[in-house]
C-alpha positions in Angstrom: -26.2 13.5 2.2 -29.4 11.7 1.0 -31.4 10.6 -1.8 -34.5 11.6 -3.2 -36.4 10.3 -0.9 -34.7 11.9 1.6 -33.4 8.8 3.0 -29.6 8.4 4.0 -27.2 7.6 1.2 -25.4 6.0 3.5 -28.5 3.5 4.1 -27.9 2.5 0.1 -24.3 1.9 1.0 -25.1 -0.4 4.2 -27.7 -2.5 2.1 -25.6 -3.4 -0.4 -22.7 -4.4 2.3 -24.7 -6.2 4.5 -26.3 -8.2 1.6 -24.4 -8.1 -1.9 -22.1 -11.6 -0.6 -24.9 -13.6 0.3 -27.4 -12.0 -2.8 -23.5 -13.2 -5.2 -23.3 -16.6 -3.9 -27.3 -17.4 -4.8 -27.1 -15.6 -8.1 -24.1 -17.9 -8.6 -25.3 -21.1 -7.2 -28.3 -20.2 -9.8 -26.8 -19.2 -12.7 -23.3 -20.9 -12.5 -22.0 -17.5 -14.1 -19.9 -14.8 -12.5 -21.0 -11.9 -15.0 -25.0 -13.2 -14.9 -24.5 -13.3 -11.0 -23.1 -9.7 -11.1 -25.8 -8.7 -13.2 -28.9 -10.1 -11.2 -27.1 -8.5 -8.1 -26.9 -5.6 -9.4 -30.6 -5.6 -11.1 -31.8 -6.0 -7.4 -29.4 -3.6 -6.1 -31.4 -0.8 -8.9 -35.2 -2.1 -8.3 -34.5 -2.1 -4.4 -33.2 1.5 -4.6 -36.1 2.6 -7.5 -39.1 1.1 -4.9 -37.4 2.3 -1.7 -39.7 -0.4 0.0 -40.0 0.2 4.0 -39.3 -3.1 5.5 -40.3 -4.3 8.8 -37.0 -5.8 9.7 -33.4 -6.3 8.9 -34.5 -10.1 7.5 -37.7 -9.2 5.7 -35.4 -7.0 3.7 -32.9 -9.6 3.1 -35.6 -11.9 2.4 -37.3 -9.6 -0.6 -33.3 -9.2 -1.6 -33.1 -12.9 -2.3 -36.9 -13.4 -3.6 -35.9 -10.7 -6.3 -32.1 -11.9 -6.9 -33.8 -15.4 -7.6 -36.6 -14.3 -9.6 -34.0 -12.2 -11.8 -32.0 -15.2 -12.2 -34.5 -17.3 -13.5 -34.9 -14.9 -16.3 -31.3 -14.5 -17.5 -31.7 -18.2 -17.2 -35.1 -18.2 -19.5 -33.6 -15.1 -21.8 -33.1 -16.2 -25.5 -30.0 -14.7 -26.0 -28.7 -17.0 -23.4 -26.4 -19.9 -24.1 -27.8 -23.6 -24.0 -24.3 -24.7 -22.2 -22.9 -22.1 -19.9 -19.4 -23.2 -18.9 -19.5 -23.6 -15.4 -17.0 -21.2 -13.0 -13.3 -21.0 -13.1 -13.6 -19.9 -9.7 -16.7 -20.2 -7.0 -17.4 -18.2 -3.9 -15.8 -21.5 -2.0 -12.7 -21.0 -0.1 -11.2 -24.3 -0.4 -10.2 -27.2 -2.6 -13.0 -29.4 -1.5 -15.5 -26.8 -1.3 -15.0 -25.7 -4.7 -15.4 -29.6 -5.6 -18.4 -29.6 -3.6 -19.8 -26.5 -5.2 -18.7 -27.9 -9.1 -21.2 -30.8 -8.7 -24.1 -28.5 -7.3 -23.6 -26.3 -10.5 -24.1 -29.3 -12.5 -27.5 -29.8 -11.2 -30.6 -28.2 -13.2 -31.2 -24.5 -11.9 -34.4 -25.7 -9.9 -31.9 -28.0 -7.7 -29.3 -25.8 -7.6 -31.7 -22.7 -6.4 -33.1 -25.4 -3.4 -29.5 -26.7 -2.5 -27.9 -23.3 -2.3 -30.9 -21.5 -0.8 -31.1 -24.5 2.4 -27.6 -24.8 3.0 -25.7 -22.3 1.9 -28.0 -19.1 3.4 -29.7 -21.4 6.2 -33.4 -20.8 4.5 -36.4 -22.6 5.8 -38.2 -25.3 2.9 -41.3 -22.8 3.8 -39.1 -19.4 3.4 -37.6 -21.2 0.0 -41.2 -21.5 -1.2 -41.4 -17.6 -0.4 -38.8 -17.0 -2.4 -39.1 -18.9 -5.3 -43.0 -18.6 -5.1 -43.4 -22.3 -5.3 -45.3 -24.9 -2.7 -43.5 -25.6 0.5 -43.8 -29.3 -0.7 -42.5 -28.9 -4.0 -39.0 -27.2 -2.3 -38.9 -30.3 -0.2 -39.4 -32.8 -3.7 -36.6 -30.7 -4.9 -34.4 -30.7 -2.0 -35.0 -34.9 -2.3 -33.8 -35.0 -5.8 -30.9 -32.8 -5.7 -29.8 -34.7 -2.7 -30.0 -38.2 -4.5 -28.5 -36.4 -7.6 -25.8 -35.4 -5.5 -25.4 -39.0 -4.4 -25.2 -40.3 -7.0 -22.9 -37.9 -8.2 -20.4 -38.5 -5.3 -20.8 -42.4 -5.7 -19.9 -42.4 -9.4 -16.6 -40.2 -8.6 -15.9 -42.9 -5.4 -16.3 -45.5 -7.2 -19.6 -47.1 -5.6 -22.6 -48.2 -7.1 
């Protein structure tokens, strides 16, 4: 069967497995909302499939997946309908205890941290492929990977105990 284009519908089913977990666990990290997460996935899911880019490898397209699941993000977070205090998640994409404890101080961060943080350690990006994505200055990625660090920190020290 295929699409309009006359490409595969099974290609439309392959891109969404092979990227909708990772593309869920940024928009989360982001957002720190299940239902805005869903929605920016699925936002870049619909202009993927209207544009029907041609990509020129398996990671350029997961690359423009993330640069658009980011910049859609940012604009649920910017959207005036949009809640100054967003509860944070009941659950997270973590699969235990201390992960989710990890991952409920990261969503406490500002959205700027949390993108940097989630996009360097949790999908392995490059501070140079971050400033792809977020279309920012390599250096500013690496100012914000040094803040949310300390914040995390400081963070962790308060909770231990330590000054």
């Amino acid at each position: 069967m295929f699409n309009q284009s006359n490409r595969p519908v099974d290609w439309m089913e392959e891109t969404v497995k092979r990227n909708e977990d990772r593309m869920f666990r940024t928009a989360v990290a982001i957002t720190g909302s299940r239902a805005d997460a869903e929605d920016a996935v699925q936002d870049a899911f619909v202009k993927l499939f209207e544009k029907q880019p041609r990509f020129e490898s398996p990671e350029h397209e997961t690359a423009w997946l993330a640069k658009v699941t980011v910049n859609l993000c940012k604009s649920l977070l910017r959207s005036h309908w949009r809640k100054k205090n967003v509860p944070l998640l009941d659950t997270h994409p973590a699969q235990t205890d201390e992960q989710q404890d990890v991952m409920q101080i990261i969503l406490s961060l500002p959205p700027k941290y949390r993108t940097a943080i989630h996009l360097f350690y949790f999908d392995g990006y490059t501070t140079k492929e971050i400033a792809g994505i977020t279309s920012q200055k390599e250096s500013t990625v690496r100012t914000q990977l040094t803040r949310a660090r300390h914040m995390l920190k400081e963070h962790l020290d308060e909770e231990c105990g330590h000054e």
